[in-house]
C-alpha positions, 0 to 999 in steps of 0.5 A, a space after each residue: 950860650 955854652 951848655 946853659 939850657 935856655 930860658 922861654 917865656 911864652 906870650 903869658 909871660 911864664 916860662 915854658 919847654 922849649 919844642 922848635 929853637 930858632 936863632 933869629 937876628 931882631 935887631 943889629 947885633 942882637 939875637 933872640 932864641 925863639 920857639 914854638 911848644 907843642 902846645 902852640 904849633 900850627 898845622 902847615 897843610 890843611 886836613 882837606 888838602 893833605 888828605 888829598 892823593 896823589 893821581 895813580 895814573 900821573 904819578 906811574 907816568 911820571 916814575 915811567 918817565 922818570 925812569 926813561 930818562 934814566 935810559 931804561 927801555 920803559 914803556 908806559 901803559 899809565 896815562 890815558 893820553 893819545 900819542 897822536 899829536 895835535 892836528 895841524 888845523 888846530 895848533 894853526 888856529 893857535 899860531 894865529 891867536 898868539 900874533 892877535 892881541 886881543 888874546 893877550 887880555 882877560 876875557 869873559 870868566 866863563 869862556 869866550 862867547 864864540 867858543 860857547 856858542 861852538 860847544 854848544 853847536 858841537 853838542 847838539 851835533 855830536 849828541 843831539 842835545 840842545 843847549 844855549 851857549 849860556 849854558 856853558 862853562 868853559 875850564 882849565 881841562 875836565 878836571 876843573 869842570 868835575 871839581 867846580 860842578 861838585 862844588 856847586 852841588 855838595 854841601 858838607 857831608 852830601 854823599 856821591 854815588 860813584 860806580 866803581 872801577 872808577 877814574 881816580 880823581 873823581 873821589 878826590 874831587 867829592 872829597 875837595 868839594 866836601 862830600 862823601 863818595 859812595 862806591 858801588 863796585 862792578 866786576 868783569 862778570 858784569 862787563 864792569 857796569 852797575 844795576 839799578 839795584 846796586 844804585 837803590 842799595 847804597 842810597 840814602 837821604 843824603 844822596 845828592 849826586 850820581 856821578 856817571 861815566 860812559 864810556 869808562 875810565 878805567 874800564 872801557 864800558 858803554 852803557 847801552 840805550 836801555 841801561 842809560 834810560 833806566 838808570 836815569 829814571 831812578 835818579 829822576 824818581 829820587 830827586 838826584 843830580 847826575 854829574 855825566 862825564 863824555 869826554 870819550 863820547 866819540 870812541 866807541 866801537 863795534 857799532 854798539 848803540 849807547 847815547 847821551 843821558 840828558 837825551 835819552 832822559 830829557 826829564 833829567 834837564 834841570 838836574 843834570 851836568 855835562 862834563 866834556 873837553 877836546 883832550 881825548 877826542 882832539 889828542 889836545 891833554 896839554 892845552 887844558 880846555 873842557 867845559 860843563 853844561 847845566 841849568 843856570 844856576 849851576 852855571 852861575 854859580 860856577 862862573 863865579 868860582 872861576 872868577 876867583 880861581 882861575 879867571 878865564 882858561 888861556 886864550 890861546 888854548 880857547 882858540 885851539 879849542 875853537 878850531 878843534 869844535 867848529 871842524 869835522 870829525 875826520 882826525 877824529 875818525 882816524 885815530 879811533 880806526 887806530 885805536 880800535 885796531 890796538 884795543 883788538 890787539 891788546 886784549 887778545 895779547 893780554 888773554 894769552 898771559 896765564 892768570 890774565 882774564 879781559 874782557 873786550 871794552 866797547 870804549 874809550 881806549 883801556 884795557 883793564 884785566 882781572 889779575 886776581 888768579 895772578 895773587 897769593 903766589 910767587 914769582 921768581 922768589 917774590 911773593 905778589 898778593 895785591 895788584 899794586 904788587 903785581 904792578 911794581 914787579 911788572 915794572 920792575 922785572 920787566 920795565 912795563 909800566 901799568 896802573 893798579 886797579 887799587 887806584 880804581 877802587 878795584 883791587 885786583 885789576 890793571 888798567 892799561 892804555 893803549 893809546 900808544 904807538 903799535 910798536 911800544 904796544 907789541 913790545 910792552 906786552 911781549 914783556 909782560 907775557 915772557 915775564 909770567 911765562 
């Protein structure tokens, strides 16, 4: 072709500029430059999906990771995930579903009978909340069973009210559904839980859903029995859904009194989901099994988005499951006497660090210190203004990796778990202290 500009015809037939050249062979020995104008390109990842965010809390444990094997000392405060393993009585259950090949086939979308009828048994034990097992979806993890639950609910442009710090998927699952997440922001002057009144002041006709989450990700907060109940009598008196997440219903500390908001709020029965999953409580986060709890149409319609997405959860994960519901709380019991004893721990070793101010949490197992007398300052010639600086300097002069409370909806903040080993603990935060020393 030499230096000689080539010649495109668009499908019209007249010519046109050409924008993306290809060299595509057409025929045996036969060449054709291809090209697609600008005039006629297609976008490759849709605006809903591309507008997607990565999880902050994945994606520093990953670059810890990342790092570690690299042979840097890192030590990880990212992801929320206990560093207990899996008791031994559920990954037998597990073993013994592999060698049945009954396991080996597709099952119910909505999750396997036995297993429903578990969760609901576990349910009204461990929150006395009386639900039949066709009330029960079971899913891939308490991701899917947020997404699916919004996706029955919202349509385009219905607005959720999502009380923030709050856990950084729960934006993205309202933004996938196609609606609108409406912050409402607590800080540690309020022990990081909103009012009534915040509630009332960021309605508007198209509230559809109040999203809840007690305890909290990423705060540790517990709402008290009072606050639940008044709080579920707004939603009620507005006609509002309320998507309540309990995954950590059974880490809460110092006998604070909290409870279940369908059972403190039985008016809300019919305008209420469940969302809960064995990973927290069970140290199960690789199996991938949560479930949601609603009215039957809700179900139903959830059932039916299963069915096409994912079809059932694994079988093998169902039985671990099962196993995991069906026995008693005493592997339960001792991680939490091990959690509590961390969550002492870190807040006091945070609270020595100039600049540092944390509150005590009474759930879940995060510590999430205001930082914001850390910022506008320098550090060993580095200017820090925001607390995704603070984070990436903290990992990077001290190989401590934390989430920034950027992630949270709540600039100015870091959220560390203390769901890892004592040891790791100790030395993670010594860091952080002789950093800022």
């Amino acid at each position: 072709m030499g230096n000689t500009k080539p010649e495109v015809y668009g499908p019209d037939g007249n010519q046109v500029e050409p924008s993306r050249e290809v060299l595509c062979t057409v025929a045996p020995g036969t060449l054709r430059l291809l090209t697609m104008s600008t005039q006629t390109s297609r976008h490759r990842v849709s605006d809903r999906i591309g507008g997607i965010a990565e999880s902050a809390t994945l994606k520093v444990d990953a670059k810890a990771k990342a790092l570690k094997a690299e042979g840097r000392p890192v030590i990880g405060f990212g992801a929320g995930e206990p560093d207990f393993p899996t008791p031994s009585y559920i990954v037998d259950a597990a073993v013994a579903a592999c060698q049945d090949p009954k396991n080996h086939r597709y099952t119910p979308a909505a999750g396997l009978p036995e297993l429903k009828k578990a969760i609901a048994a576990k349910t009204l034990r461990d929150s006395g909340y009386a639900v039949d097992p066709a009330q029960v979806v079971v899913t891939n993890g308490g991701k899917q069973a947020i997404y699916m639950a919004f996706a029955a609910l919202l349509n385009s442009g219905d607005e959720v009210i999502v009380p923030a710090p709050y856990w950084t998927t729960y934006p993205e699952a309202i933004r996938l559904a196609g609606g609108v997440p409406v912050d409402v922001l607590a800080d540690e002057t309020a022990d990081y839980k909103v009012t009534v009144a915040q509630l009332e002041a960021a309605r508007t006709e198209r509230t559809q859903v109040l999203l809840f989450n007690s305890p909290s990700n990423p705060t540790g907060s517990v709402y008290s029995i009072e606050e639940i109940k008044a709080i579920g009598a707004w939603a009620h008196e507005h006609g509002l859904w309320v998507l309540t997440d309990e995954i950590y219903e059974h880490l809460v500390y110092d006998g604070f009194e909290t409870g279940s908001l369908p059972v403190l709020c039985p008016e809300l029965a019919d305008t209420c989901v469940v969302v809960n999953g064995v990973a927290k409580t069970y140290a199960m986060t690789g199996w991938r099994v949560g479930w949601l709890i609603g009215p039957s149409d809700v179900v139903k319609a959830t059932t039916n988005l299963q069915s096409h997405a994912t079809s059932n959860v694994a079988n093998v994960s169902q039985r671990a499951a099962l196993a995991a519901v069906s026995g008693d709380l005493s592997a339960v019991a001792d991680m939490k006497v091990a959690f509590d004893r961390r969550r002492r721990l870190i807040v006091e070793m945070l609270n020595q660090i100039d600049g540092f101010m944390c509150p005590m949490p009474h759930g879940a197992f995060y510590a999430y210190p205001s930082v914001k007398a850390m910022l506008g300052k320098d550090y060993d010639g580095v200017r820090i203004d925001t607390s995704a600086e603070l984070a990436e300097f903290i990992l990077d002069r001290a190989e401590v990796a934390v989430v920034p409370g950027e992630a949270f909806g709540s600039p100015g903040y870091l959220r560390l778990s203390y769901a890892l080993g004592d040891d790791d603990l100790v030395e993670g935060i010594t860091r952080v202290q002789r950093l800022f020393a």
